[in-house]
Structures are given as C-alpha cells and as structure tokens.
BABANU-941732 format. One record per residue: residue number from 1; residue in one letter; y, z, x of N, C-alpha, C in turn. Coordinates in steps of 0.1 Angstrom, whole numbers, plus 5000, padded with zeros to 4 digits. Each point is the difference from the previous one (the first is absolute). Layout:
BEGIN
@n NUM&res A&n_py Y&n_pz Z&n_px X&ca_py Y&ca_pz Z&ca_px X&c_py Y&c_pz Z&c_px X
...
REM end
This chain:
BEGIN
@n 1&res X&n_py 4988&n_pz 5000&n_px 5008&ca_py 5012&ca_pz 5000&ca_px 4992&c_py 5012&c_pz 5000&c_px 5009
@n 2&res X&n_py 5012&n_pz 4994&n_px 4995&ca_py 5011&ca_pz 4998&ca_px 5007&c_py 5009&c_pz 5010&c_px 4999
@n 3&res X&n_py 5005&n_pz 5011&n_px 5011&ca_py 5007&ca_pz 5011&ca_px 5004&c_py 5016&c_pz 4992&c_px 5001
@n 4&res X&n_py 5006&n_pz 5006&n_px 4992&ca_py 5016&ca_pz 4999&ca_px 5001&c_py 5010&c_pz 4999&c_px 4988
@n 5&res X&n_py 5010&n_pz 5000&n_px 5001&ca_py 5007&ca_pz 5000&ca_px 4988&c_py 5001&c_pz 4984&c_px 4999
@n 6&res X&n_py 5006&n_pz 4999&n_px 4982&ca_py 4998&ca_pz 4988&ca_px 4998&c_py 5009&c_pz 4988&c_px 5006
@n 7&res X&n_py 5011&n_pz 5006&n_px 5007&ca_py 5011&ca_pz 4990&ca_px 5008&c_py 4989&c_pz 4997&c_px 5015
@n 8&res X&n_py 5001&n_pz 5010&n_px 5008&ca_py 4994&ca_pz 4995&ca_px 5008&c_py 4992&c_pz 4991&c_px 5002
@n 9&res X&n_py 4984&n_pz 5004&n_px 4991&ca_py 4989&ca_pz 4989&ca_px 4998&c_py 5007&c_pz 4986&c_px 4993
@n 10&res X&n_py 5012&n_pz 4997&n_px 4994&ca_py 5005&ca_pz 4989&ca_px 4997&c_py 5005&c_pz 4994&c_px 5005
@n 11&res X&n_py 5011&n_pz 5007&n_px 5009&ca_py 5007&ca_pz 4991&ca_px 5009&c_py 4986&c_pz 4994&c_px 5015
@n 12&res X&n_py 4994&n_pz 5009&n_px 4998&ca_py 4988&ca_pz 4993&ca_px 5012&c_py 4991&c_pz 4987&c_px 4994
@n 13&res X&n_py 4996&n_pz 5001&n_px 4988&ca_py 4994&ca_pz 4989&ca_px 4995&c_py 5008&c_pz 4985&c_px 5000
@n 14&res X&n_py 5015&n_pz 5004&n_px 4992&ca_py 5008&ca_pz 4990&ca_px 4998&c_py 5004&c_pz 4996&c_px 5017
@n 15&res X&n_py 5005&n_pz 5003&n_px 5009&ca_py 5005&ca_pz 4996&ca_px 5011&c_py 4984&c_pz 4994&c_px 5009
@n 16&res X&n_py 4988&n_pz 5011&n_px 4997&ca_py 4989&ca_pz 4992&ca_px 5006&c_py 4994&c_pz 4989&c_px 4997
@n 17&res X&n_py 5000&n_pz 4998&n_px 4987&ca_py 4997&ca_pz 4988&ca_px 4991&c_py 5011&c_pz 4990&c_px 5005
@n 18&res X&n_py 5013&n_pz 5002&n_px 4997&ca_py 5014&ca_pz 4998&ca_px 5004&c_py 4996&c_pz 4984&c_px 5013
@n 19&res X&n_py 4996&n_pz 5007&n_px 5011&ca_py 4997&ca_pz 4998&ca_px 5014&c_py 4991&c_pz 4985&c_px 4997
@n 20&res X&n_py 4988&n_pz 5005&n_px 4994&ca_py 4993&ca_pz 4987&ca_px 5000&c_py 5000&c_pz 4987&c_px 4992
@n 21&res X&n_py 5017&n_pz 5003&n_px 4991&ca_py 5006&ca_pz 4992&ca_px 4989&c_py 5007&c_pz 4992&c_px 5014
@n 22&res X&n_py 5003&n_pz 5008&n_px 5005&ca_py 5011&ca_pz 4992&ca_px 5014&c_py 4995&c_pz 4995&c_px 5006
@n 23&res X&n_py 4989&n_pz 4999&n_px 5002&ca_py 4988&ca_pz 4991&ca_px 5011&c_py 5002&c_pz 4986&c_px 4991
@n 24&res X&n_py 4998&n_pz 5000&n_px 4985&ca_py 4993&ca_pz 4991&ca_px 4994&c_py 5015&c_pz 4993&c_px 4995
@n 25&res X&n_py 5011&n_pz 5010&n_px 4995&ca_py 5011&ca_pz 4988&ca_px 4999&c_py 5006&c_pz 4992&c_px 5017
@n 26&res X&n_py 5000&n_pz 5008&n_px 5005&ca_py 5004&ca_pz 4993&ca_px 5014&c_py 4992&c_pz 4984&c_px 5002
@n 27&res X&n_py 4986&n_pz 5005&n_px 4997&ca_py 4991&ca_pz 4986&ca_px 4998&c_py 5004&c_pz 4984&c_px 4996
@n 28&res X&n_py 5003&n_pz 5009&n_px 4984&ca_py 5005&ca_pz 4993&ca_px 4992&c_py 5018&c_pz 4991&c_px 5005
@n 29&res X&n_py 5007&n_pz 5008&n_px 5006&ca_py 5011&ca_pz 5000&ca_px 5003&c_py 4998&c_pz 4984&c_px 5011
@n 30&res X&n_py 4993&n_pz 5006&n_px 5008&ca_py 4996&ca_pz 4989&ca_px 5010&c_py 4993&c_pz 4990&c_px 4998
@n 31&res X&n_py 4996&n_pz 4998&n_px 4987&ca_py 4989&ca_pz 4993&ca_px 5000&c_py 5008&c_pz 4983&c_px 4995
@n 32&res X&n_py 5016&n_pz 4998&n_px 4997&ca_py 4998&ca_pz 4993&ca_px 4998&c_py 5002&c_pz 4997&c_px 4986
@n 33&res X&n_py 4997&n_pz 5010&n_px 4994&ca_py 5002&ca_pz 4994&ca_px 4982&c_py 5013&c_pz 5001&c_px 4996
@n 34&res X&n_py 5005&n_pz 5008&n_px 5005&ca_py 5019&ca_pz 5005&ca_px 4996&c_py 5007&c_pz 4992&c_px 5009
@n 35&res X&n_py 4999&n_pz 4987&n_px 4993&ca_py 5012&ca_pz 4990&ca_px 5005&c_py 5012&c_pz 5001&c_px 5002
@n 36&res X&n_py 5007&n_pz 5008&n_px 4989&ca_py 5009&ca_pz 4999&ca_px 4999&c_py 5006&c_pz 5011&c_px 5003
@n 37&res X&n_py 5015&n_pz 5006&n_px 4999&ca_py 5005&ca_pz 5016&ca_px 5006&c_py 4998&c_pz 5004&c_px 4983
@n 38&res X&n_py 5002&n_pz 4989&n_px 4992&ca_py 5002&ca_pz 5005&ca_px 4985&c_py 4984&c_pz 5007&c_px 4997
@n 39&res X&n_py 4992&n_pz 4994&n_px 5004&ca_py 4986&ca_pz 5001&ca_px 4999&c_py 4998&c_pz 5016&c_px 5010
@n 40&res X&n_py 5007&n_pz 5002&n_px 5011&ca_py 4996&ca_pz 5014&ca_px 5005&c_py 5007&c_pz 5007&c_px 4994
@n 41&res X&n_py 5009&n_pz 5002&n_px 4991&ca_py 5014&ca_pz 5007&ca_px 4999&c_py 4987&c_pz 5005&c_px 4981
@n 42&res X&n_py 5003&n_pz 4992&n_px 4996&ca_py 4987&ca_pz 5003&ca_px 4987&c_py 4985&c_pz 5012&c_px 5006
@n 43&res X&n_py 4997&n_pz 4994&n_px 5009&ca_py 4986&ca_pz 5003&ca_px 5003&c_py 5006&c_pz 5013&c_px 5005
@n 44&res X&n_py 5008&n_pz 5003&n_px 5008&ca_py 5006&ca_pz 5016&ca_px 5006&c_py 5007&c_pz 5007&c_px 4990
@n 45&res X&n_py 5003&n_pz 4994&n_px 4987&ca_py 5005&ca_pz 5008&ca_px 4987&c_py 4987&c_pz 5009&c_px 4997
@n 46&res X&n_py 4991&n_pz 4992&n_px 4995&ca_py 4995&ca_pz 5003&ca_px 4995&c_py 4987&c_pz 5007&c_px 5005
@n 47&res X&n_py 4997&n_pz 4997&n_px 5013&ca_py 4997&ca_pz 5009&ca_px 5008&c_py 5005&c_pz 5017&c_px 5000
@n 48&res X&n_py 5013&n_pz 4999&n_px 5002&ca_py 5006&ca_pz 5017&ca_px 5004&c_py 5000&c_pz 5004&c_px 4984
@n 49&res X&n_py 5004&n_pz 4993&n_px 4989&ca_py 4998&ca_pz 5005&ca_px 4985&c_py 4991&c_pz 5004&c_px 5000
@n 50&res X&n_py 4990&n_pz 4994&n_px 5001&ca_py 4984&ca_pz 5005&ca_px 4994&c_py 4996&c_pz 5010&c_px 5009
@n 51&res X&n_py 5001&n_pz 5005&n_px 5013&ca_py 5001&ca_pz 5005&ca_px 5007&c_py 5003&c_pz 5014&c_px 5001
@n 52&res X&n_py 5013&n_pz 5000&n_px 4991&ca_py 5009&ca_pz 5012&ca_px 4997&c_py 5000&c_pz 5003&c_px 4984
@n 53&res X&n_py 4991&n_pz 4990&n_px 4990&ca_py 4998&ca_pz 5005&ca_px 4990&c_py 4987&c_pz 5008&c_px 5000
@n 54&res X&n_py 4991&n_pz 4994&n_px 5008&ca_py 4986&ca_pz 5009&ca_px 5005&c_py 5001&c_pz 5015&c_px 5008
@n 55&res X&n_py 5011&n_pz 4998&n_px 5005&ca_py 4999&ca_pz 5017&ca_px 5008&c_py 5003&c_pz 5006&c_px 4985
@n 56&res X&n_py 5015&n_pz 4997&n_px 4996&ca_py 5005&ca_pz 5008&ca_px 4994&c_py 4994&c_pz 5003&c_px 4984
@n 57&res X&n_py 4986&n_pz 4992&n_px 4997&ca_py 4994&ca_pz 5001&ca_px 4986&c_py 4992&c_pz 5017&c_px 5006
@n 58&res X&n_py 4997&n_pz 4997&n_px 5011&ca_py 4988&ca_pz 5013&ca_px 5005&c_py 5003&c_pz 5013&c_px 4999
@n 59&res X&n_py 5020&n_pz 5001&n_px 4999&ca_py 5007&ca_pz 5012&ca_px 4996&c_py 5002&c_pz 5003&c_px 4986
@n 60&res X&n_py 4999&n_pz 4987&n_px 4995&ca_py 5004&ca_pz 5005&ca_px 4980&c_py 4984&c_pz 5003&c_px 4995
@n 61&res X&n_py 4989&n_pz 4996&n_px 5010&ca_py 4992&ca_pz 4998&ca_px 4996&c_py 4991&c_pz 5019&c_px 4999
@n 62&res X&n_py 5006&n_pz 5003&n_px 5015&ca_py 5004&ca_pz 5016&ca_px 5001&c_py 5002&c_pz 5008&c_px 4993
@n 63&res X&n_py 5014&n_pz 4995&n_px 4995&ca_py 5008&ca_pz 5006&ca_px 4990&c_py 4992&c_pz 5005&c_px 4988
@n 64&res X&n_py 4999&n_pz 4985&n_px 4993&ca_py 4994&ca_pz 5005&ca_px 4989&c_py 4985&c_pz 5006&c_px 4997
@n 65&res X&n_py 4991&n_pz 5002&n_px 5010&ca_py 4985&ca_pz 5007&ca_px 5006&c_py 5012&c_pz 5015&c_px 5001
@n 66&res X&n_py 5004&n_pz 5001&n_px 5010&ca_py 5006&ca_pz 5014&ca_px 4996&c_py 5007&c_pz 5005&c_px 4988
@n 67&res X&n_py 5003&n_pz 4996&n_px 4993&ca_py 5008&ca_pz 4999&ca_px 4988&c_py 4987&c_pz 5006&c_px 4989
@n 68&res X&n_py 4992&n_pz 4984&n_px 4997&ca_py 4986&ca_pz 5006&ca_px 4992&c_py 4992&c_pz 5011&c_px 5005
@n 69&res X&n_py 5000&n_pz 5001&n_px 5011&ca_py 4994&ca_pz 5018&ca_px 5006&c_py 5005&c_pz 5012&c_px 4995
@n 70&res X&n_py 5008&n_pz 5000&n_px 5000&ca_py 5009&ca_pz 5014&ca_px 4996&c_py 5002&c_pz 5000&c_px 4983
@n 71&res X&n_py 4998&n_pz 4984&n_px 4991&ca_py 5000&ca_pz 5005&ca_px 4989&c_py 4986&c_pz 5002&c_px 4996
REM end
C-alpha cells in the first residue's frame, strides 16, 4: 500500500508519468508531423491544457472523497 499524503503521492505520479509524456511528445515534435509553427503552437496548447487540467482534476477529485468522508 502507498505511504503518504495525498499531495505528495500525486505530485509524484503526475510529474513521473509527466516525464515519459516528454519522451514521447518530443518524438512527436521531431518527427516531422508539425509542419507548421501553427501546427506546434495548437499541439503545445493543448498539450499544457490537458496537462494542467489532469493535475488539477486529482485535487477536486480529493476534495470531494474528503468532503463525502466526513458526511
């Protein structure tokens, strides 16, 4: 079982997982498909969006698990 509070163990998953997203967009980055700057400029939107909608779901997600515990 996993030892720690629930920030800690999340910021490790999100940043570790994080890491091997960066392996595979860099890939991507280089590979060639993003012709265009308009074409990286999209693909790095929505990159950091999704990115930062996924950390930040793991804290409402918190929230409301602590929330239904206490009622």
């Amino acid at each position: 079982m996993l030892v720690g509070n629930f920030k800690s163990l999340w910021n490790k998953a999100v940043f570790g997982v994080g890491l091997g997203w960066l392996v595979l967009v860099s890939l991507i980055w280089q590979s060639g498909q993003l012709e265009t700057s308009a074409d990286r400029a999209v693909f790095a939107a929505v990159l950091v969006a999704g990115f930062l909608v996924t950390y930040l779901f793991g804290f409402f997600l918190e929230a409301r698990y602590n929330k239904k515990k206490l009622s």
